[in-house]
N, C-alpha and C positions, 0 to 999 in steps of 0.2 A: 165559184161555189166551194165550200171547205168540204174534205174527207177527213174519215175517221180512219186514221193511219196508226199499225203497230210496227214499230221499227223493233228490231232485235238485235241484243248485240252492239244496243246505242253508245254503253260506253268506251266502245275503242275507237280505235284511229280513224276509219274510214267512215260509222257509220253515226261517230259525233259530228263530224264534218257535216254528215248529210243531213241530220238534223240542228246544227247551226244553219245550216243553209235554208232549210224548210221554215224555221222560226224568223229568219231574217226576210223573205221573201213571200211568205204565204200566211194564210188563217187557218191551215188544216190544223186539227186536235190531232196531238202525237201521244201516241203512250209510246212510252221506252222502257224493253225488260231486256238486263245483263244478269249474268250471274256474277259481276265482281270477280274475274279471277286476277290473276296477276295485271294480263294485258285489257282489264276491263276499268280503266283509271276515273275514280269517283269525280278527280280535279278536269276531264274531258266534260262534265257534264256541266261546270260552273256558269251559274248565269240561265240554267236552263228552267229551270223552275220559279222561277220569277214572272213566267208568263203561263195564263189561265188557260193554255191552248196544251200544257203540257202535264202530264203525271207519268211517274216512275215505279218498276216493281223490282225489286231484287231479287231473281228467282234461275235458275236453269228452263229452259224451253223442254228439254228432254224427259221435264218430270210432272208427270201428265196434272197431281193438283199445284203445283203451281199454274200450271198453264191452262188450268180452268177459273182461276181465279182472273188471272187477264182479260180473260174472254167474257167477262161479265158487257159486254157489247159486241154490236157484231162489227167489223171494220172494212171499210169501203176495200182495202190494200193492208197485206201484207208486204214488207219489204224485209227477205230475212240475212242480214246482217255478221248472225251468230256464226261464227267460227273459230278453231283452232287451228291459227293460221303460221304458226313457223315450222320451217322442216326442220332443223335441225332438232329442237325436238319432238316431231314425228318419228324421227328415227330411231332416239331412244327410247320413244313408248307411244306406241299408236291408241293405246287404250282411251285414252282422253279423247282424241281426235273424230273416231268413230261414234264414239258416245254422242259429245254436240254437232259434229258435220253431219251424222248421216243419221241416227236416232232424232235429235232434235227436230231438222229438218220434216222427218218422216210424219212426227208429231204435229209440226204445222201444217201439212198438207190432209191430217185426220180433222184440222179442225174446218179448210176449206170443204171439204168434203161435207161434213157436217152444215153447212151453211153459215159458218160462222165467218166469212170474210170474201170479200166479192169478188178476189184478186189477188195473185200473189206473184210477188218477184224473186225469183233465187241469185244472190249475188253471186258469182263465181268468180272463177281463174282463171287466165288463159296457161296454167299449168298443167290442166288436165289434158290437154293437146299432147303433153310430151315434147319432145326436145326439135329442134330446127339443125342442119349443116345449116354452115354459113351462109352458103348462095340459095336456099331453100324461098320459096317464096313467103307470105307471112300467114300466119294458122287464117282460115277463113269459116265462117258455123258450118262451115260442109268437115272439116278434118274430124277424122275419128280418135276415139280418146285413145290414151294411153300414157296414162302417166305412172312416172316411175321414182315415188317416193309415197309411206304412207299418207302425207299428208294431201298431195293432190290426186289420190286413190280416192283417198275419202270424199274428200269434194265431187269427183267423177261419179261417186256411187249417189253422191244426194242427186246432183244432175240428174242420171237417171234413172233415179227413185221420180222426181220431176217430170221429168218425160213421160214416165208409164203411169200418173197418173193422170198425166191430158190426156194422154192416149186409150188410156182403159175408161176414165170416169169424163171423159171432155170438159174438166176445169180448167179456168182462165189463171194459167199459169204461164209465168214469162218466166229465160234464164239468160241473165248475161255474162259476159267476160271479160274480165279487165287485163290488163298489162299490169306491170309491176305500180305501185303507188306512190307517189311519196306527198310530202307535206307536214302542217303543224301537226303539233299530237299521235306521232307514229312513234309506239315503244322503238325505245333506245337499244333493243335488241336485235332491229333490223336494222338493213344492210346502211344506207342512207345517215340513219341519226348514231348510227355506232361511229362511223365514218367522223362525223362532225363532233361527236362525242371524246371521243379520244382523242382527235387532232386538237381539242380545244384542252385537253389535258395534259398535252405532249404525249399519248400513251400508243404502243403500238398498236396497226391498226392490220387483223389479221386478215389476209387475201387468199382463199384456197387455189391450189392448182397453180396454172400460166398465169392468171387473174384475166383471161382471155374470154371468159362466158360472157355473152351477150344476154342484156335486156332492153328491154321497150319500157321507155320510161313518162307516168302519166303522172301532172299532178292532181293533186284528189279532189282540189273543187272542181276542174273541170269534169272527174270523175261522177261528183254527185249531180252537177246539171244533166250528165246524162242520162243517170239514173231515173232523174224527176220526168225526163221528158219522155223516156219509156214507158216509167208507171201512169203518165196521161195518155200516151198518141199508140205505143207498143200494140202489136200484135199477138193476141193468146195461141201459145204453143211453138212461139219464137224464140229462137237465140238471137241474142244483140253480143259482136263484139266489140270494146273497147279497150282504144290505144291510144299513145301519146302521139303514135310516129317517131319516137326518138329513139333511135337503137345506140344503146356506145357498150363496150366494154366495160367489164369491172373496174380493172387499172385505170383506164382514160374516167373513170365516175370520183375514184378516188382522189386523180390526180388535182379536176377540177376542182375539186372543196379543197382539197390541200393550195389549192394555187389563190383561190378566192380569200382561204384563214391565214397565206403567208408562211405557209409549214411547208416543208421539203420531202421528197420521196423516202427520205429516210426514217419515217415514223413506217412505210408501210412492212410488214411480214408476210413473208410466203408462208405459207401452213399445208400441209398435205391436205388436198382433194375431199370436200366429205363423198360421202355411197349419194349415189343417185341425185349426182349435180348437175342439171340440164343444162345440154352447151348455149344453148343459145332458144331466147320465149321472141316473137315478132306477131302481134297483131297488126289482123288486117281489118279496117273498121269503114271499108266501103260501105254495109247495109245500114249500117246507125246514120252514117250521113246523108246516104241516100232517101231513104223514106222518111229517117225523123230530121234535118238539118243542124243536126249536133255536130261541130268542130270544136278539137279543143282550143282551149282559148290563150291559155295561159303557157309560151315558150320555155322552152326548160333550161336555157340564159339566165330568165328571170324567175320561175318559180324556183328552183333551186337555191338561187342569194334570196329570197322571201324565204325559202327552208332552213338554210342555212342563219337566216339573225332570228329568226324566233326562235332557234336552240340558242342563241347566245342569248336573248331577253329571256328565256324559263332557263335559268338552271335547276330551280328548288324543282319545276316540275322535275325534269330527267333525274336527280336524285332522289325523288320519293316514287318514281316507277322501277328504277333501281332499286330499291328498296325491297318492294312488293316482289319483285322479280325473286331477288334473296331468297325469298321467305315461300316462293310456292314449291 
């Protein structure tokens, strides 16, 4: 049976993924509202409006008449997307950040509230967790927050703007957590496509600190099947975590795309440490597999070289998100 789905946020990295996926695989009607900022790439969306299951708004979620004109229907699911998702510039200015994580956010939950969506899924981080030692076992929905950079503050505060409003109003709201991402269509300004980005330039590729920091590395379709299977089978008032299982080092991430493009250690740079670098993110994604039987699917051997050649087949993309970047 089809739903009436608003994705938010559709044209970035993760959440064009997940509506290429829902177009390829299903008959639900999707609206999709971005506000187009830098990391919100019009060319993420190509191909999408070619089918009668889809329409586009160009708007901020945070401002409340755009976001009544969306709602000109009620939608079976929310699935909210929207975020300003790099720290390093959180750091230089939280203002953006709070405005769409935790205003916008707050916005979609007035219109659940409202009756206006039967359903809502908050995407998260597993950054709000805060940092792992080494030997630490991996964040599990029982870890308490604490995150320490504006950007996964913000996130933390939609969380539990989230929370308090299953808790106070008993709306059917889900949150889940992801590991780090990677895949097609991820701005060039993260850690992955900068990597592949300048090694394919010869250009130095900068590594803060030891380059010792650990992540948990997932790639994103496997991301958005879990997504899909939460927003059908999920439980309201649940966290869902999601991880790849892959833990490696910064250096050992680097290395491997340098060893796969044929480049030498000597493109990488040490760069001083930025404020509030978590040493190390590990999800632990027992409950997703357990109740809903989501494993990921795709090894990070192979999604990796699949990441790795479609930054060589789009260059013009990564230059006109470069571009965009410039200019915001």
């Amino acid at each position: 049976m089809s739903q009436e789905l608003l994705i938010t946020g559709g044209a970035g990295f993760i959440a064009s993924n997940f509506i290429r996926h829902l177009l390829k695989n299903t008959t639900n009607r999707i609206t999709n509202i971005d506000a187009l900022t830098y990391a919100g790439n019009q060319e993420n969306m190509n191909g999408f409006a070619e089918s009668e299951n889809y329409r586009f708004f160009h708007g901020d979620i945070s401002q409340t008449e755009t976001l009544d004109s969306v709602f000109d229907r009620t939608y079976d699911v929310i699935i909210n997307f929207a975020a300003e998702s790099h720290v390093d510039r959180s750091i230089e200015n939280a203002k953006r950040f709070i405005e769409t994580n935790i205003n916008g956010t707050h916005a979609l939950l007035g219109k659940v509230l409202e009756g206006k969506a039967g359903k809502m899924i908050q995407v998260s981080t597993d950054e709000v967790y805060g940092s792992l030692n080494e030997l630490d076992a991996a964040f599990t929905e029982q870890h308490c927050l604490s995150p320490n950079n504006p950007y996964s503050a913000s996130k933390a505060g939609a969380d539990l703007l989230v929370r308090s409003f299953f808790e106070t109003y008993k709306l059917p709201l889900i949150i889940t957590r992801c590991s780090n991402n990677y895949g097609p269509y991820q701005h060039p300004e993260k850690f992955v496509p900068k990597i592949i980005y300048n090694a394919l330039n010869n250009k130095k590729i900068p590594l803060y600190g030891d380059g010792l920091n650990i992540r948990d590395w997932l790639y994103v379709e496997d991301h958005c099947r879990a997504i899909y299977m939460i927003m059908n089978n999920g439980k309201s008032g649940e966290i869902y975590n999601i991880g790849g299982n892959y833990e490696k080092t910064n250096i050992e991430l680097i290395r491997t795309i340098l060893n796969y493009l044929g480049k030498g250690d000597d493109l990488i740079s040490y760069v001083s440490d930025r404020k509030g670098h978590d040493r190390r993110y590990a999800i632990d994604s027992t409950k997703v597999k357990k109740q809903l039987g989501w494993e990921p699917n795709v090894s990070f051997d192979v999604g990796i070289k699949q990441t790795i050649d479609w930054y060589i087949n789009n260059e013009k993309w990564i230059s006109n998100a470069l571009s965009r970047s410039e200019l915001s």
